[in-house]
CHARMM internal coordinates of N, CA and C (Angstrom, degrees):
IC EDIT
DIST 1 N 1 CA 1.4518
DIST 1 CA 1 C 1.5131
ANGL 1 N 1 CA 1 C 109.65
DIST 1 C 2 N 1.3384
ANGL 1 CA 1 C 2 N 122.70
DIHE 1 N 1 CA 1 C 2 N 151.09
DIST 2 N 2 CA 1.1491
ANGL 1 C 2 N 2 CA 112.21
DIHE 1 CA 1 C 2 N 2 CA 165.21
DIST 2 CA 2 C 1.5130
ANGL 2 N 2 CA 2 C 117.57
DIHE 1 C 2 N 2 CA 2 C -118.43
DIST 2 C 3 N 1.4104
ANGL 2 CA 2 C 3 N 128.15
DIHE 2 N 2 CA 2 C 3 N -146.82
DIST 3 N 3 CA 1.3920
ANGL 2 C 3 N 3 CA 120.66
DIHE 2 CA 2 C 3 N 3 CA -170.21
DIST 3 CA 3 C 1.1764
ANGL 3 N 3 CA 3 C 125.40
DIHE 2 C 3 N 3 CA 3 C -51.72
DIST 3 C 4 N 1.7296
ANGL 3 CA 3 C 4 N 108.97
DIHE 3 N 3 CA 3 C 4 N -26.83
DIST 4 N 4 CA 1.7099
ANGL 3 C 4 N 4 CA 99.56
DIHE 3 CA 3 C 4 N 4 CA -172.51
DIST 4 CA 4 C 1.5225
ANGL 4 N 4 CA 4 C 93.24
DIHE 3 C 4 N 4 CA 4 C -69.46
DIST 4 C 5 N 1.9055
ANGL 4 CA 4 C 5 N 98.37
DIHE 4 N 4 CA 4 C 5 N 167.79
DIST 5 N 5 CA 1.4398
ANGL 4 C 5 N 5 CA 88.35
DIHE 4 CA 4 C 5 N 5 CA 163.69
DIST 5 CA 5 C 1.8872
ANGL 5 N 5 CA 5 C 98.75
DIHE 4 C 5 N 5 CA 5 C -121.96
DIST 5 C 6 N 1.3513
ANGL 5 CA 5 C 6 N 94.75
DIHE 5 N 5 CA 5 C 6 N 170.08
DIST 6 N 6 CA 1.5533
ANGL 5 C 6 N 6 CA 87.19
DIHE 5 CA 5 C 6 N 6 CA 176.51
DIST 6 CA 6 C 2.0292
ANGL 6 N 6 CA 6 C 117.39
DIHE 5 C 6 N 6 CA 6 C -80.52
DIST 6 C 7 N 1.4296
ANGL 6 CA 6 C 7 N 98.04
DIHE 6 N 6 CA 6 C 7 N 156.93
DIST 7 N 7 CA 1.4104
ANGL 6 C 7 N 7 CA 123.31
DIHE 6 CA 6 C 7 N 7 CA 178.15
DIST 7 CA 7 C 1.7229
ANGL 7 N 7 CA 7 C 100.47
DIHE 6 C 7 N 7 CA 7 C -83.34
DIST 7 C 8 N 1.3722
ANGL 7 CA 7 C 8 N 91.91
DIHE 7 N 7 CA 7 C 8 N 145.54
DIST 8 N 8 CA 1.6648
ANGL 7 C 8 N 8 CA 111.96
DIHE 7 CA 7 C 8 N 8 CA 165.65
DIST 8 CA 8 C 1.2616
ANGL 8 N 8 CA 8 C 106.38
DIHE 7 C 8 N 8 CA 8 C -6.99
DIST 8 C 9 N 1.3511
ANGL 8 CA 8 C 9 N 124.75
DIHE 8 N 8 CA 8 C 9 N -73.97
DIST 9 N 9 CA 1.6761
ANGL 8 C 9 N 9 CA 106.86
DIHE 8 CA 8 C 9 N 9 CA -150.40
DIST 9 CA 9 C 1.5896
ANGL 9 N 9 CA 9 C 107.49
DIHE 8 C 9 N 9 CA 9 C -91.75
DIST 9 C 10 N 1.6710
ANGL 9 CA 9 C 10 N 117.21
DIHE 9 N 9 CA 9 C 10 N -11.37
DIST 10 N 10 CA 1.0773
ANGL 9 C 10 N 10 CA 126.02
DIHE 9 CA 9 C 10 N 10 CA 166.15
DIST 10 CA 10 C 1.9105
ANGL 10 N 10 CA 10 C 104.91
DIHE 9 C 10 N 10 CA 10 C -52.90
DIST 10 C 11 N 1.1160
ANGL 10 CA 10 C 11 N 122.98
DIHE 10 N 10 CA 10 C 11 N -54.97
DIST 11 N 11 CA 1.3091
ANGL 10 C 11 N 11 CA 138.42
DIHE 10 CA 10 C 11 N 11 CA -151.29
DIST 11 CA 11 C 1.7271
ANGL 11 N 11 CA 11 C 91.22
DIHE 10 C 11 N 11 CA 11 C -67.42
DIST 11 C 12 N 1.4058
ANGL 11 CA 11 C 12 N 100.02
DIHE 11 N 11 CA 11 C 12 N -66.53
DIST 12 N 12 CA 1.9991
ANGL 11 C 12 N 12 CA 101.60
DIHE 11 CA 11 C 12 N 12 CA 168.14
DIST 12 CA 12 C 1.1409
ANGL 12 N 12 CA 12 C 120.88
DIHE 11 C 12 N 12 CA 12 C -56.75
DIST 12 C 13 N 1.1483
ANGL 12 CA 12 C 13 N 131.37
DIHE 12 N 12 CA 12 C 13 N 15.25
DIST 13 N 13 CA 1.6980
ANGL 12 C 13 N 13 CA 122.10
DIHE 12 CA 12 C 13 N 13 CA -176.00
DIST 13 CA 13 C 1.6887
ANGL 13 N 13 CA 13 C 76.69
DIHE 12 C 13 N 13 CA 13 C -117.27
DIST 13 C 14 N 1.1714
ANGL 13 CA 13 C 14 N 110.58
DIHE 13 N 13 CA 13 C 14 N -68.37
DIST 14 N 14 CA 1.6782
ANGL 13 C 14 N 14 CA 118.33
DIHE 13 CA 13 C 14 N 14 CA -171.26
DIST 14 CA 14 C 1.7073
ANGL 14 N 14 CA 14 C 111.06
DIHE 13 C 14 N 14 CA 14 C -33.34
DIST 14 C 15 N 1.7982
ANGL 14 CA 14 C 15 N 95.54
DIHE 14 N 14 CA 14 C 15 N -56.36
DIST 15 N 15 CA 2.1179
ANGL 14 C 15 N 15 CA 80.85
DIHE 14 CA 14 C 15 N 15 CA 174.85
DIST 15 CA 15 C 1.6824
ANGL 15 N 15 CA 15 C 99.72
DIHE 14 C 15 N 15 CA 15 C -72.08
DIST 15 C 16 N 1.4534
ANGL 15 CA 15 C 16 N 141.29
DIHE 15 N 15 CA 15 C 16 N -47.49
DIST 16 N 16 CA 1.0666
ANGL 15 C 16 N 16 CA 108.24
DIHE 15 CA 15 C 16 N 16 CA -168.21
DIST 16 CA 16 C 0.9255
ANGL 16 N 16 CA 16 C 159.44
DIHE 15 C 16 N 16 CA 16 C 20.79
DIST 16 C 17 N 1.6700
ANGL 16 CA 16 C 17 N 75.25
DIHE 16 N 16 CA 16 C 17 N -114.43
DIST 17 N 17 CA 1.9185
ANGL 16 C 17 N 17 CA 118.78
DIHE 16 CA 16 C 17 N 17 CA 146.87
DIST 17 CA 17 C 1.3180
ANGL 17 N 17 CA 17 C 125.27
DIHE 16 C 17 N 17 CA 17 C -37.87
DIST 17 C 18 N 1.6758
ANGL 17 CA 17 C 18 N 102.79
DIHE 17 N 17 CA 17 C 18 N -20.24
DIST 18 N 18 CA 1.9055
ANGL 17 C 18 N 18 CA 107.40
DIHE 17 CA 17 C 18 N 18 CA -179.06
DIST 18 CA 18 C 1.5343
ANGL 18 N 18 CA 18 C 104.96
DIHE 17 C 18 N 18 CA 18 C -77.11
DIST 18 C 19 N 1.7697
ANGL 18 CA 18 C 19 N 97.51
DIHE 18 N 18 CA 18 C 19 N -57.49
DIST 19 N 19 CA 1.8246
ANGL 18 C 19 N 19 CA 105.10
DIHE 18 CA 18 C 19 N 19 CA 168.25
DIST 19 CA 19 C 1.3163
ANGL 19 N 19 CA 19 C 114.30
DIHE 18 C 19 N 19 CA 19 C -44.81
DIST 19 C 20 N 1.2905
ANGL 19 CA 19 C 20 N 138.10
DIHE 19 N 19 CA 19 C 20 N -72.04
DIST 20 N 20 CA 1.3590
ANGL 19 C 20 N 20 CA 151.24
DIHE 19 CA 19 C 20 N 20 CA 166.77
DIST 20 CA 20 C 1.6721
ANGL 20 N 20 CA 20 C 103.02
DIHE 19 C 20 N 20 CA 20 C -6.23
DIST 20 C 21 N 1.4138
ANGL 20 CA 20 C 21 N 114.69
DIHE 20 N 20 CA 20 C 21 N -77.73
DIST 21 N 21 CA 1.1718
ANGL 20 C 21 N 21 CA 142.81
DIHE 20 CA 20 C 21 N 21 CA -171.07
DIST 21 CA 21 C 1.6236
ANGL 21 N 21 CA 21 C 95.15
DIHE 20 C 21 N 21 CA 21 C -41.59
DIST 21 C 22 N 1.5345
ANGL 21 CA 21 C 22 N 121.97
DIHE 21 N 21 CA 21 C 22 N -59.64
DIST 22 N 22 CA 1.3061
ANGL 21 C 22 N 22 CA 143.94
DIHE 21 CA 21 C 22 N 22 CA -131.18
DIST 22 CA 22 C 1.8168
ANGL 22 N 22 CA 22 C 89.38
DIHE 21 C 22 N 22 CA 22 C -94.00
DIST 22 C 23 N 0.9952
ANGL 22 CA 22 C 23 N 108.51
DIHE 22 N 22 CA 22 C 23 N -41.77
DIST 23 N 23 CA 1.8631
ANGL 22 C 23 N 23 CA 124.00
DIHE 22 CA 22 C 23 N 23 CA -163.71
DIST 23 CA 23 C 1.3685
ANGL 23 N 23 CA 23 C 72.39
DIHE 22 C 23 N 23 CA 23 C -75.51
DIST 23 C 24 N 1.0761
ANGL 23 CA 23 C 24 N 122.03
DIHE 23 N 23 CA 23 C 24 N -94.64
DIST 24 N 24 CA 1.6609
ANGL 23 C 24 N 24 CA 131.08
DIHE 23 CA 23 C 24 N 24 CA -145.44
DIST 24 CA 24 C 1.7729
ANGL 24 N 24 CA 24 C 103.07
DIHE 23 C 24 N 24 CA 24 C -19.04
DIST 24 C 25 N 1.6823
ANGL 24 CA 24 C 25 N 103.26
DIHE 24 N 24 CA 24 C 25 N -47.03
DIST 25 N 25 CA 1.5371
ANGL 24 C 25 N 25 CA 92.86
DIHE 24 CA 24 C 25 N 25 CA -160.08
DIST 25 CA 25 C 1.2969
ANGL 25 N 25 CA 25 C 115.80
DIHE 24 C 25 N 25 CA 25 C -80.59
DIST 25 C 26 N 1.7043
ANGL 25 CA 25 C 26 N 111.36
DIHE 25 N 25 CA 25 C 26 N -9.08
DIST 26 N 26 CA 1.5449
ANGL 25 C 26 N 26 CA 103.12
DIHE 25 CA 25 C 26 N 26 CA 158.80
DIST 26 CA 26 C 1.5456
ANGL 26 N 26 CA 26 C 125.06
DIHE 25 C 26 N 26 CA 26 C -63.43
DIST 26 C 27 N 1.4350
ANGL 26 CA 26 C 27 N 92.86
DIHE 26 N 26 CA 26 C 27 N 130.36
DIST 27 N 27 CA 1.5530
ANGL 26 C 27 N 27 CA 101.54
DIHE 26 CA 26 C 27 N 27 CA 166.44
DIST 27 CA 27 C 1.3662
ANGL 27 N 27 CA 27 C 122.97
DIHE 26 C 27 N 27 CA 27 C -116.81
DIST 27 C 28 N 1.5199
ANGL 27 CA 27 C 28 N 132.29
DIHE 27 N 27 CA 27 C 28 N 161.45
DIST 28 N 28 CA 1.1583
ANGL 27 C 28 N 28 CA 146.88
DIHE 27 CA 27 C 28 N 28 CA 160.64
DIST 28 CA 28 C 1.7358
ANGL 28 N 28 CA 28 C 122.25
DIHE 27 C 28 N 28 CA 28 C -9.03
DIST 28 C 29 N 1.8488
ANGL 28 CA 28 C 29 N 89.11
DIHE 28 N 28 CA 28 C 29 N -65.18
DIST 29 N 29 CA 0.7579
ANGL 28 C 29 N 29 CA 111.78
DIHE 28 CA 28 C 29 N 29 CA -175.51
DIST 29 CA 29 C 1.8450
ANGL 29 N 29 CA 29 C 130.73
DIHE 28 C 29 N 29 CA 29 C -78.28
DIST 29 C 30 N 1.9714
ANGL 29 CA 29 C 30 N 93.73
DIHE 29 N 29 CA 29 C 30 N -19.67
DIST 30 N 30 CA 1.7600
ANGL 29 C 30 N 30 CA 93.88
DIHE 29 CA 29 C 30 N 30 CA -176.02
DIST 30 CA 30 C 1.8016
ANGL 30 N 30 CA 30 C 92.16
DIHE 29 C 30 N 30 CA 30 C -88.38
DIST 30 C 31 N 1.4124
ANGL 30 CA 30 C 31 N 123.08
DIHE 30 N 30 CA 30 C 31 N 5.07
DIST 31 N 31 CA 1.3546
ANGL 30 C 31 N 31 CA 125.76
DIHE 30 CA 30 C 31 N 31 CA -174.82
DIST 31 CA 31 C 1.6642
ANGL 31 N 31 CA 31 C 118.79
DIHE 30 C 31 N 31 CA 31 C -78.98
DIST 31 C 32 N 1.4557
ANGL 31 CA 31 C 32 N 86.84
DIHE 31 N 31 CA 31 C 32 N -43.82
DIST 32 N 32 CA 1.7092
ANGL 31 C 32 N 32 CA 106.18
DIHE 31 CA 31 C 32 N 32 CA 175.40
DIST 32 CA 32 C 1.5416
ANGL 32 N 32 CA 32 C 118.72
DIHE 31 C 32 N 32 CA 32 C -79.34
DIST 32 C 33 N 1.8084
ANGL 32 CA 32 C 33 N 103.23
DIHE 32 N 32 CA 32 C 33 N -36.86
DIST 33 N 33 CA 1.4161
ANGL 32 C 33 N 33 CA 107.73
DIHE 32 CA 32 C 33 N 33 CA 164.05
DIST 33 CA 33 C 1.6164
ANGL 33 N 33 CA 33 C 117.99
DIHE 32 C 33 N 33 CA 33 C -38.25
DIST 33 C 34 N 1.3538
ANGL 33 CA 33 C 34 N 104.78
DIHE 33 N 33 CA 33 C 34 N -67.05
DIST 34 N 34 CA 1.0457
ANGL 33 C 34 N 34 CA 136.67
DIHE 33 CA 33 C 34 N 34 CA -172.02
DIST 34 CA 34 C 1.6678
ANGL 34 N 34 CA 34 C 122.95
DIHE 33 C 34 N 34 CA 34 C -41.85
DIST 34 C 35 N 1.7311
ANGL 34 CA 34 C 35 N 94.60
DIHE 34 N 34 CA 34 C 35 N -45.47
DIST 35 N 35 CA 1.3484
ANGL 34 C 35 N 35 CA 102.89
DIHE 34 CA 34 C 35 N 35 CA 174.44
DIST 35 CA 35 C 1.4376
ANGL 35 N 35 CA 35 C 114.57
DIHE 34 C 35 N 35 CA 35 C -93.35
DIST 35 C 36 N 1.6239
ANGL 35 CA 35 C 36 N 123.71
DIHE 35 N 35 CA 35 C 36 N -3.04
DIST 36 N 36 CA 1.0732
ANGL 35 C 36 N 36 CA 115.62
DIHE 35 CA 35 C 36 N 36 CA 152.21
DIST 36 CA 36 C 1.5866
ANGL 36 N 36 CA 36 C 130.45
DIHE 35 C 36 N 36 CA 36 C -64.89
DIST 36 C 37 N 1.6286
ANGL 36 CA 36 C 37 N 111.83
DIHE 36 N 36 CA 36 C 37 N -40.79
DIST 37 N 37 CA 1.4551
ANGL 36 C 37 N 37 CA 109.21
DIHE 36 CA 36 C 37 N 37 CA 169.23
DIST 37 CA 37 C 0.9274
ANGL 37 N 37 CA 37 C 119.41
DIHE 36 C 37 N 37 CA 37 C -84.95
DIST 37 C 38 N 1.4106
ANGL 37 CA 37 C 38 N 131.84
DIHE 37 N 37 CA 37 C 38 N 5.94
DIST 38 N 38 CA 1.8405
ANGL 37 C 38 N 38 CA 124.15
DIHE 37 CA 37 C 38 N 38 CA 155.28
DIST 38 CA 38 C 1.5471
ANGL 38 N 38 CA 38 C 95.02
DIHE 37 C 38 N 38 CA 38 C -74.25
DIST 38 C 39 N 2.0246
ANGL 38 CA 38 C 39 N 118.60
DIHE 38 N 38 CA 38 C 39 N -67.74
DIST 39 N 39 CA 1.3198
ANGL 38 C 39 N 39 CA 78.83
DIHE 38 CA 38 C 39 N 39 CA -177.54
DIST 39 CA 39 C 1.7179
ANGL 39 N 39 CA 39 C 139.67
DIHE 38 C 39 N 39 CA 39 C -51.13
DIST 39 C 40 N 1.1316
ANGL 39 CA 39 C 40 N 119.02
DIHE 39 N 39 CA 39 C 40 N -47.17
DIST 40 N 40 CA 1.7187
ANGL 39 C 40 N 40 CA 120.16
DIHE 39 CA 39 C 40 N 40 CA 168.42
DIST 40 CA 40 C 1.2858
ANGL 40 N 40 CA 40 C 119.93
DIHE 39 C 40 N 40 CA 40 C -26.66
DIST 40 C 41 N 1.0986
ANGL 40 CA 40 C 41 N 107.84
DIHE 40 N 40 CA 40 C 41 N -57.97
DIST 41 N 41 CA 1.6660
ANGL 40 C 41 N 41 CA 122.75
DIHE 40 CA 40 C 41 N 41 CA -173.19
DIST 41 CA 41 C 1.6405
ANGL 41 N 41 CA 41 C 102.08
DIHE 40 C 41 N 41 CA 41 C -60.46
DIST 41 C 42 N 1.4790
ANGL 41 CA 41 C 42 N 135.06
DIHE 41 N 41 CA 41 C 42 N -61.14
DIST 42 N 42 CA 1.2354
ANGL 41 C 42 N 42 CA 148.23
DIHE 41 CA 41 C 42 N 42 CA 137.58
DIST 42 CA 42 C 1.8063
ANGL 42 N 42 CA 42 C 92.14
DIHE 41 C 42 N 42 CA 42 C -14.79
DIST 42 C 43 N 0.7097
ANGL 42 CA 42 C 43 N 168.40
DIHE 42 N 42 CA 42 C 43 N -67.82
DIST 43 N 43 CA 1.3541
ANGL 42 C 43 N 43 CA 144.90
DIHE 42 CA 42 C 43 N 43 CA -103.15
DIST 43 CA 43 C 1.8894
ANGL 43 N 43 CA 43 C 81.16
DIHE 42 C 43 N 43 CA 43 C -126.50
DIST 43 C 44 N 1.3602
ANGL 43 CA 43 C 44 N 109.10
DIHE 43 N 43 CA 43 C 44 N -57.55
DIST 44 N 44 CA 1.6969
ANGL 43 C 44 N 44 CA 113.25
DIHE 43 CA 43 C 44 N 44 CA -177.57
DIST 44 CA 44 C 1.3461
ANGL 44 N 44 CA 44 C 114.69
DIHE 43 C 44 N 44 CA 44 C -43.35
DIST 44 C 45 N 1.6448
ANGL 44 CA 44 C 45 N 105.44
DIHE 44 N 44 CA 44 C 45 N -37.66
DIST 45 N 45 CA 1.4868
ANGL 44 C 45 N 45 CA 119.59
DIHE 44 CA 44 C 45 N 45 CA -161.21
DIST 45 CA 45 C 1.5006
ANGL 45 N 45 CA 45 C 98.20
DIHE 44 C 45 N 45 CA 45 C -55.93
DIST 45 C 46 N 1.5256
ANGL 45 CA 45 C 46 N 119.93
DIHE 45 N 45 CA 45 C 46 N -59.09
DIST 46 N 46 CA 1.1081
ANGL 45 C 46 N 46 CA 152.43
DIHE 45 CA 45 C 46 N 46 CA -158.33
DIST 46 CA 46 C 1.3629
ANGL 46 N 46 CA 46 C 104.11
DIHE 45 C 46 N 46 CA 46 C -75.61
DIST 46 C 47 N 0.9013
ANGL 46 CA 46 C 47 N 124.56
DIHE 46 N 46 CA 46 C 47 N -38.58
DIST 47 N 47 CA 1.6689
ANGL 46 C 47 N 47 CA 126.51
DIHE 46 CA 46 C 47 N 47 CA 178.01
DIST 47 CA 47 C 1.5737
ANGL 47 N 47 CA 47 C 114.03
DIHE 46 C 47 N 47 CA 47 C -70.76
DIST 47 C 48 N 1.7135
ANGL 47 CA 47 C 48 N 108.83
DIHE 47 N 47 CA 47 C 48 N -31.75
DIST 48 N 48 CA 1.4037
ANGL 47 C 48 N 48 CA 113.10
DIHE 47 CA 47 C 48 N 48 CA -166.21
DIST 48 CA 48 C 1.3816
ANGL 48 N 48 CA 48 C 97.35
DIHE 47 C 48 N 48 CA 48 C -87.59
DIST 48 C 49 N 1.2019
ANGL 48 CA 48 C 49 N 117.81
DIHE 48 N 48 CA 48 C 49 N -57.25
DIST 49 N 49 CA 1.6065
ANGL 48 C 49 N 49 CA 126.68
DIHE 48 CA 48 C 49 N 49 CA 168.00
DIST 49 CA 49 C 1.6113
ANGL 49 N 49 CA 49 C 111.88
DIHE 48 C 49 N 49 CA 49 C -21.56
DIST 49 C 50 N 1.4431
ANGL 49 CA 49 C 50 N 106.33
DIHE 49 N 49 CA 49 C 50 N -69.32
DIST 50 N 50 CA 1.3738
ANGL 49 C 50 N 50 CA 107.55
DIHE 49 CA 49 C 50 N 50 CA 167.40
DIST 50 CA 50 C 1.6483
ANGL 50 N 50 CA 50 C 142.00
DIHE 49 C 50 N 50 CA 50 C -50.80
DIST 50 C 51 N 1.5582
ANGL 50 CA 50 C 51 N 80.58
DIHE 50 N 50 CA 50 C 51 N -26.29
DIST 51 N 51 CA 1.7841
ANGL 50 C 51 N 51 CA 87.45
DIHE 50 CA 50 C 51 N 51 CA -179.14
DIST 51 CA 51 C 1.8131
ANGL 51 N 51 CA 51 C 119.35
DIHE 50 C 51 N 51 CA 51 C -75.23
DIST 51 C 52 N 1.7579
ANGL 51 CA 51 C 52 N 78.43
DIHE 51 N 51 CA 51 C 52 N -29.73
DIST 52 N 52 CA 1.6502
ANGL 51 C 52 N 52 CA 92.37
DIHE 51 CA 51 C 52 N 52 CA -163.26
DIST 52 CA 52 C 1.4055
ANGL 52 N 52 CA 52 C 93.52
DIHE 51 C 52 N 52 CA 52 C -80.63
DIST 52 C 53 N 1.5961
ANGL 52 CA 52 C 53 N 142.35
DIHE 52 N 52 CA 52 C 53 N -28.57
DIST 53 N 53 CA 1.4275
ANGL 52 C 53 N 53 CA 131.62
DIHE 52 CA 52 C 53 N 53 CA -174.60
DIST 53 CA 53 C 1.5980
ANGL 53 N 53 CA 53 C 94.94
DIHE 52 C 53 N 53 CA 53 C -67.59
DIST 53 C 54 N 1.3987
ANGL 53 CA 53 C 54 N 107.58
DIHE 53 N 53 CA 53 C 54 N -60.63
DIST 54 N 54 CA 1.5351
ANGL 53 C 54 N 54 CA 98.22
DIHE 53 CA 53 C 54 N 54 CA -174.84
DIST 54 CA 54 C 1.5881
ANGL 54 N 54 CA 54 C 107.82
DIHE 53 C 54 N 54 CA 54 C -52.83
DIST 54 C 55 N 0.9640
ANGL 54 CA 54 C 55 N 146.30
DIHE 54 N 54 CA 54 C 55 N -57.91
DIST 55 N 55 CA 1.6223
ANGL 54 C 55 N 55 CA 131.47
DIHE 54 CA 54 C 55 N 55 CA -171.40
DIST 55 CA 55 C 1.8845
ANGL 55 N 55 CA 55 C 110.54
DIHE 54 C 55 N 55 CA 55 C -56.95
DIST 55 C 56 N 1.1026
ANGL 55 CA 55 C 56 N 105.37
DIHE 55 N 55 CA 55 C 56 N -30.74
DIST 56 N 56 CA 1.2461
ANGL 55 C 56 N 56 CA 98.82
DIHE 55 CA 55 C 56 N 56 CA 178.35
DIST 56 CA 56 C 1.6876
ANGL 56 N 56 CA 56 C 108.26
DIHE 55 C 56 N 56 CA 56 C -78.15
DIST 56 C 57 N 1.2755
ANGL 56 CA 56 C 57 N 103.33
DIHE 56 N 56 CA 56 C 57 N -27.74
DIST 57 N 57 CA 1.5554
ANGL 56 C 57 N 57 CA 98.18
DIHE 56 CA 56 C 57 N 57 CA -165.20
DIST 57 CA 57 C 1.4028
ANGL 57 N 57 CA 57 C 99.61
DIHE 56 C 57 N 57 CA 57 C -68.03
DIST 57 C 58 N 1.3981
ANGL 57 CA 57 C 58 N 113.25
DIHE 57 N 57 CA 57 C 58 N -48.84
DIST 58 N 58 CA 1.4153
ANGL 57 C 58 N 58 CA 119.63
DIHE 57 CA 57 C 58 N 58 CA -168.91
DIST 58 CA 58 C 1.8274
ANGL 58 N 58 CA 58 C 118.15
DIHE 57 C 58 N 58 CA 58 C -76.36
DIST 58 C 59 N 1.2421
ANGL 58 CA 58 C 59 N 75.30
DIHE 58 N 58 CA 58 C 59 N -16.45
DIST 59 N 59 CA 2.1851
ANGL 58 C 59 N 59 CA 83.74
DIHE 58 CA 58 C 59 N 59 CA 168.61
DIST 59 CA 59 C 1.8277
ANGL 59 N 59 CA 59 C 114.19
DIHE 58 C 59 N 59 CA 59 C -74.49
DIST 59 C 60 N 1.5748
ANGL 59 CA 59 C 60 N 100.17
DIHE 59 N 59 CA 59 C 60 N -44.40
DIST 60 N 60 CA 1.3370
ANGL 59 C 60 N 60 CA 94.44
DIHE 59 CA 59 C 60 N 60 CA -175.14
DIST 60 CA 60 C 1.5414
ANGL 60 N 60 CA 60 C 113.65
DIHE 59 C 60 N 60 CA 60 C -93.10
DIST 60 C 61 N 1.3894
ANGL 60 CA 60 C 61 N 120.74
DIHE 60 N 60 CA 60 C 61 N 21.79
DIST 61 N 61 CA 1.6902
ANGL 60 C 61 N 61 CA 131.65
DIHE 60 CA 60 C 61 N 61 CA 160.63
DIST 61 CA 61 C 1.3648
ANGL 61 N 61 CA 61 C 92.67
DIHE 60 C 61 N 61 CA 61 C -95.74
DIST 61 C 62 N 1.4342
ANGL 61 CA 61 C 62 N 155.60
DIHE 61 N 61 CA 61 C 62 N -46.87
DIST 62 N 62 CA 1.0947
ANGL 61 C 62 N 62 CA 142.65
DIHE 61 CA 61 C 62 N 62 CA 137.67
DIST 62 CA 62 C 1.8559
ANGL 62 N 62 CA 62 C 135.27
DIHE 61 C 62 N 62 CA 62 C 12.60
DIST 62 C 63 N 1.2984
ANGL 62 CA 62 C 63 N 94.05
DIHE 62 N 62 CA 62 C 63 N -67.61
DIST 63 N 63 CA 1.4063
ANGL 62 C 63 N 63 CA 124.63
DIHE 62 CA 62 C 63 N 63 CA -133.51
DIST 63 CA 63 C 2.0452
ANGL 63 N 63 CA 63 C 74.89
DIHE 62 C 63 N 63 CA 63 C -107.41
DIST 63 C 64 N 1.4923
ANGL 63 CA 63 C 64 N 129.11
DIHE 63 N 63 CA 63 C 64 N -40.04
DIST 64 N 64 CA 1.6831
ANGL 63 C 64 N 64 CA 123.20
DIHE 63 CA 63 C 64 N 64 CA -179.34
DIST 64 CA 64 C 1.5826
ANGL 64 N 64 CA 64 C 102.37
DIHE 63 C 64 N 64 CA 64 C -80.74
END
COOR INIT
IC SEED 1 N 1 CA 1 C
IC BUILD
């Protein structure tokens, strides 16, 4: 673009076409992907969290 800038309906055609563009490439399938590795990731988070309180907990009953 150069100096001009765009007017009102210029500006709505411009995001549109951005949404348009952006929707299209979702699919079905990168949706379900997707919510499988949030849940997973969620599940790791939670597992490591847990592991590491218990090792610490049980290290520093150790260590008194």
């Amino acid at each position: 673009m150069s100096e001009a800038s765009l007017n009102g309906s210029g500006k709505v055609g411009f995001l549109g076409g951005t949404l348009i563009s952006v929707l299209n490439g979702i699919t079905f399938e990168g949706v379900v992907e997707t919510v499988f590795y949030t849940i997973l990731g969620t599940m790791v988070s939670f597992g490591v969290s847990w592991l590491l309180k218990y090792f610490l907990k049980n290290h520093s009953k150790k260590d008194s």
